[in-house]
C-alpha positions as CSV (number, residue, x, y, z in Angstrom):
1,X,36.0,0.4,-10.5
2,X,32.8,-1.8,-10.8
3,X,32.6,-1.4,-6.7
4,X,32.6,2.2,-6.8
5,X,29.6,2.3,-9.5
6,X,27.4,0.4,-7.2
7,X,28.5,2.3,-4.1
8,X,27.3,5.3,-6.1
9,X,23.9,3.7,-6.6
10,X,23.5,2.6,-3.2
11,X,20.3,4.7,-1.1
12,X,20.5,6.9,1.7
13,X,21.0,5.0,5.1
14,X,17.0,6.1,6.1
15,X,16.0,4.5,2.6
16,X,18.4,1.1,3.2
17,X,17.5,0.9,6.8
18,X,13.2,0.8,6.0
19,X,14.3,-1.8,2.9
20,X,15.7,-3.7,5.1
21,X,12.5,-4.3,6.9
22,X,10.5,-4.8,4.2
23,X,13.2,-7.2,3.0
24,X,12.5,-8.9,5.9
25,X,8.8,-9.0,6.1
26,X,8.5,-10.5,2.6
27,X,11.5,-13.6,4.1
28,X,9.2,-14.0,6.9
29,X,6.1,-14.7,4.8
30,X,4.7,-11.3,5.4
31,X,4.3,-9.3,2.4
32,X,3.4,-5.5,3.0
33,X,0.3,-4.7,1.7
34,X,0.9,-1.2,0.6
35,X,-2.3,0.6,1.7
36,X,-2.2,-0.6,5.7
37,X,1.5,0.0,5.6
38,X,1.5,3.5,4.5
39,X,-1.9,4.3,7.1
40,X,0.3,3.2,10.0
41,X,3.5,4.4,8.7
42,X,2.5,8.3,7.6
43,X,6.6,9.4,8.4
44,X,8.3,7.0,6.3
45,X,6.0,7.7,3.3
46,X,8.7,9.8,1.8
47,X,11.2,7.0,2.1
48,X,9.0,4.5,0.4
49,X,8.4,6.7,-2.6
50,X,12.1,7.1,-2.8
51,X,11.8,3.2,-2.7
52,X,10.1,2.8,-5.5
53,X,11.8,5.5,-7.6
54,X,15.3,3.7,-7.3
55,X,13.1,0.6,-8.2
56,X,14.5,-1.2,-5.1
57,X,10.5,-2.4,-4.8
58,X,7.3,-2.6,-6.7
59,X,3.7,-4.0,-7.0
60,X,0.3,-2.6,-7.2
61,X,-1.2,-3.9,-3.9
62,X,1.6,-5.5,-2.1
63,X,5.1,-4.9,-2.0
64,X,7.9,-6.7,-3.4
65,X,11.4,-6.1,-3.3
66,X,13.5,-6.3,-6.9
67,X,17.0,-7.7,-7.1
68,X,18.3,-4.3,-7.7
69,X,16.9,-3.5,-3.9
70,X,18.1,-7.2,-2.5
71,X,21.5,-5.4,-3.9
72,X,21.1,-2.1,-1.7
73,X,19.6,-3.9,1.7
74,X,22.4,-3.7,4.1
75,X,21.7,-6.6,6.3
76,X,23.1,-9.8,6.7
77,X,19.9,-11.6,5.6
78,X,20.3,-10.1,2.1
79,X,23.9,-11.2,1.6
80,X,22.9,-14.7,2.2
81,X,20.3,-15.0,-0.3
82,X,22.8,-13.1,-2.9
83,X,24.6,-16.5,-2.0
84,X,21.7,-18.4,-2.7
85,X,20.8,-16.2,-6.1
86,X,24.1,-16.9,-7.4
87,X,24.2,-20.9,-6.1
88,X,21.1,-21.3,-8.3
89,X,22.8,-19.2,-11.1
90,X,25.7,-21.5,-11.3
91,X,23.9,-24.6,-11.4
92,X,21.7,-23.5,-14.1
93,X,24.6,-22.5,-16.3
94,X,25.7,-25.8,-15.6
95,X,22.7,-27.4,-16.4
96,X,22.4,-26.2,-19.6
97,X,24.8,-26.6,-22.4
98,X,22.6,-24.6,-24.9
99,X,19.9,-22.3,-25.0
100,X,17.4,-24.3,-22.2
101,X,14.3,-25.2,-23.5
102,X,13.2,-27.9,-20.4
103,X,12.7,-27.0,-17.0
104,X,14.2,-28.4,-13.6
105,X,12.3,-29.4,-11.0
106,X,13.2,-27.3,-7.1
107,X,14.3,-30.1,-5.6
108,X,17.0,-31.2,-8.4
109,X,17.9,-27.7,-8.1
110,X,18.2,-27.4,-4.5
111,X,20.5,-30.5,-4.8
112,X,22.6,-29.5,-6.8
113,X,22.7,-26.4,-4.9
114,X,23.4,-27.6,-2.0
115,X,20.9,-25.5,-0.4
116,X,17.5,-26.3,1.1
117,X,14.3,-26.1,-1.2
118,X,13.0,-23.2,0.1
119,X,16.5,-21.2,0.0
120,X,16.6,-22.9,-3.5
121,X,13.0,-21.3,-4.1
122,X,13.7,-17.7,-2.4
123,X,17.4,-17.6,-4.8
124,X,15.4,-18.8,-7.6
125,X,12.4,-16.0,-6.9
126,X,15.1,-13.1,-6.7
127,X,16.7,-14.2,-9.7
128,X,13.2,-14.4,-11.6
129,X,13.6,-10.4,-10.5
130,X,16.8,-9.8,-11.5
131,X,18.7,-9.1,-15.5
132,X,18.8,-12.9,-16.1
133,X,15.3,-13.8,-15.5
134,X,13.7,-16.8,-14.5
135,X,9.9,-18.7,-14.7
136,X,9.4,-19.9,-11.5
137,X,5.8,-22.1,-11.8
138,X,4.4,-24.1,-9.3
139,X,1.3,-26.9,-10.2
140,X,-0.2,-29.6,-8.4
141,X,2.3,-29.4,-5.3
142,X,5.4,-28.9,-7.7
143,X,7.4,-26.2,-8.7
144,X,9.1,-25.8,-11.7
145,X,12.0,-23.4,-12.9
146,X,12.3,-22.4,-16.2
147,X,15.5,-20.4,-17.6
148,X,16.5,-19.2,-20.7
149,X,19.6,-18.0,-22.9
150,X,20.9,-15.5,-20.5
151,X,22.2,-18.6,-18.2
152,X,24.6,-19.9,-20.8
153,X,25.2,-16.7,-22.5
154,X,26.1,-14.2,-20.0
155,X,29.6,-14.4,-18.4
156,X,28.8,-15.1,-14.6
157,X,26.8,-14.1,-11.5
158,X,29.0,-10.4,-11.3
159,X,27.8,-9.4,-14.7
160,X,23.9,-10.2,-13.8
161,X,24.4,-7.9,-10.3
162,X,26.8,-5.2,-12.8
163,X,23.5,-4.7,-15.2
164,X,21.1,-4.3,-12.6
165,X,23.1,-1.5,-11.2
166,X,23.4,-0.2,-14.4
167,X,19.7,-0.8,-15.1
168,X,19.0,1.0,-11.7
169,X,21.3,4.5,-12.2
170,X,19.3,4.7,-15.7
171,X,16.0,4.9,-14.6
172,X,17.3,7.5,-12.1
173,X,18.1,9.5,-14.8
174,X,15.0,8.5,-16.5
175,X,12.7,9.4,-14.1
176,X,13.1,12.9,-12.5
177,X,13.6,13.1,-8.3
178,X,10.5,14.5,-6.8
179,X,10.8,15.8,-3.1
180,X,8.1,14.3,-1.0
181,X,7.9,15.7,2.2
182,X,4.6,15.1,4.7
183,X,3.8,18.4,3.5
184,X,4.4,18.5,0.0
185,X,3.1,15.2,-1.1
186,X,-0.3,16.5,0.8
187,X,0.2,20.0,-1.1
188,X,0.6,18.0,-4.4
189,X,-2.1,15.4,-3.5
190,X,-4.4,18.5,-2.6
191,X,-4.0,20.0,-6.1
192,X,-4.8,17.3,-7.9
193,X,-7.5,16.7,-6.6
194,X,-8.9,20.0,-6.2
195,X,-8.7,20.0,-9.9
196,X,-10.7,16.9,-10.5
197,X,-13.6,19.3,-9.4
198,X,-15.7,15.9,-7.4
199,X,-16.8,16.8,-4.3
200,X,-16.7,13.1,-3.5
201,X,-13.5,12.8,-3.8
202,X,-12.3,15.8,-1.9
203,X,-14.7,14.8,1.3
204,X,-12.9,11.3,1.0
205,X,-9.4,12.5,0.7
206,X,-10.2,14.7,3.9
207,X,-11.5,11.9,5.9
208,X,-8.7,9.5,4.9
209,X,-6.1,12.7,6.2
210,X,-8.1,13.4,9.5
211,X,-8.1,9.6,10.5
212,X,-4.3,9.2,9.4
213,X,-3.0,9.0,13.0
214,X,-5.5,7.7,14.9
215,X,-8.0,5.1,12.8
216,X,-5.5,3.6,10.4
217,X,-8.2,1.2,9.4
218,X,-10.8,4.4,8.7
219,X,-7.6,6.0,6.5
220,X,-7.5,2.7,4.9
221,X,-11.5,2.6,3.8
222,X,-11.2,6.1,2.7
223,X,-8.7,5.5,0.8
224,X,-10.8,3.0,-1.0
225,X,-13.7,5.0,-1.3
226,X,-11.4,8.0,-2.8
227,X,-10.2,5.5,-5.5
228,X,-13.8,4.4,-6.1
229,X,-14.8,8.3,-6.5
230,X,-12.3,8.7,-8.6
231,X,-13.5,6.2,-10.8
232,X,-16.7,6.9,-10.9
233,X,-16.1,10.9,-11.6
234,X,-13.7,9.7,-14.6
235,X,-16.1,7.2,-16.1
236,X,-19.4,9.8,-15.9
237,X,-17.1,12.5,-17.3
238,X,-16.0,10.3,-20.4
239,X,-19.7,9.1,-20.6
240,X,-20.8,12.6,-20.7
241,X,-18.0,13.5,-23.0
242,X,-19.0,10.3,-25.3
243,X,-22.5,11.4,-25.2
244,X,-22.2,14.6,-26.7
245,X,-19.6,13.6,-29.3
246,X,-22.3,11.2,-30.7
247,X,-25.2,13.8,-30.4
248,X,-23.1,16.1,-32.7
249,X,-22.0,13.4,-35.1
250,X,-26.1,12.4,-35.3
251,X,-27.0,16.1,-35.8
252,X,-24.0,16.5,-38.5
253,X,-25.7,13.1,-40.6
């Protein structure tokens, strides 16, 4: 029964096969940084929003895959750091008796795991994502991990991956399913902005479309520009908007 509910979670194959990738970027030590990705990647743009809707990844700048998306990556690479993620999870509930209040250092952990210190560290990362939780803190060449109640309380590893698929089918139904195509996410992009009524941003948005294909790098300072137009247009509007607001309240004394 539990297998079927996260079967019924998992992504479409397109969706699985690009997290995979990114999976293994970010095990390879090379986090995606959103803005080139998207620039050389103009197809799969669709997928990626689909990404982040499930919640399989996140971040503002770079991006970082959740435990709920180390769940859904169908590759063999995933599957072993599950291993790891629940290795770490067993020694911690061993560790601690009661609710933890020290820390353990990686390389008592990794011990203990009987993994390496950086499998202990990428387990102990994943996990810092995932229902349980986990403070992972590293200081003057050491690192640290801090857990708390949900290590001695909880009933095992199966019940941490059971919530985040639970977690995950909610804010499905939280969040309503918006279909971006190429075209439609321009068409909704276009709207918006259209309605900002800046000129600036418009002749930036255009640029950053027109060198899309062939000057990623151009899309990618457009880009910037557009969010700095933005910006500016929303802080002279409030300005504006502040400015009169205090006129009246000075004429009405």
């Amino acid at each position: 029964m539990r297998q079927k509910a996260e079967q019924k979670s998992s992504l479409h194959s397109g969706e699985r096969k690009c997290l995979n990738g990114l999976l293994d970027s970010e095990l390879d030590g090379k986090r995606i940084e959103f803005l080139t990705w998207r620039a050389k990647n103009p197809k799969r743009i669709p997928q990626l929003e689909e990404l982040r809707r499930h919640g399989a990844i996140e971040g503002d700048t770079h991006c970082t895959i959740t435990f709920w998306g180390l769940l859904n990556t169908p590759s063999k690479r995933a599957r072993v750091v599950l291993t790891h993620c629940e290795r770490v999870f067993r020694v911690l509930r061993k560790h601690y008796s009661h609710p933890p209040k020290d820390s353990i250092s990686l390389e008592d952990l990794a011990a203990q795991a009987g993994l390496s210190s950086e499998e202990a560290l990428t387990g102990a990362t994943f996990l810092a994502r995932s229902p349980a939780h986990l403070v992972v803190n590293s200081q003057d060449g050491r690192t640290q991990i801090f857990a708390n109640e949900n290590y001695v309380r909880g009933r095992g590893f199966r019940d941490i991956k059971q919530t985040a698929h639970e977690q995950g089918r909610f804010r499905l139904k939280a969040i309503p399913s918006i279909a971006f195509t190429e075209a439609g996410s321009s068409k909704v992009l276009e709207s918006a902005l259209e309605a900002a009524e800046s000129d600036a941003v418009r002749e930036c948005w255009r640029k950053a479309l027109e060198r899309l294909g062939t000057d990623p790098a151009g899309a990618i300072t457009c880009g910037r520009s557009l969010v700095e137009a933005a910006c500016k247009y929303v802080l002279e509007e409030h300005c504006e908007a502040a400015e009169r607001h205090l006129l009246g309240a000075s004429k009405a004394i």
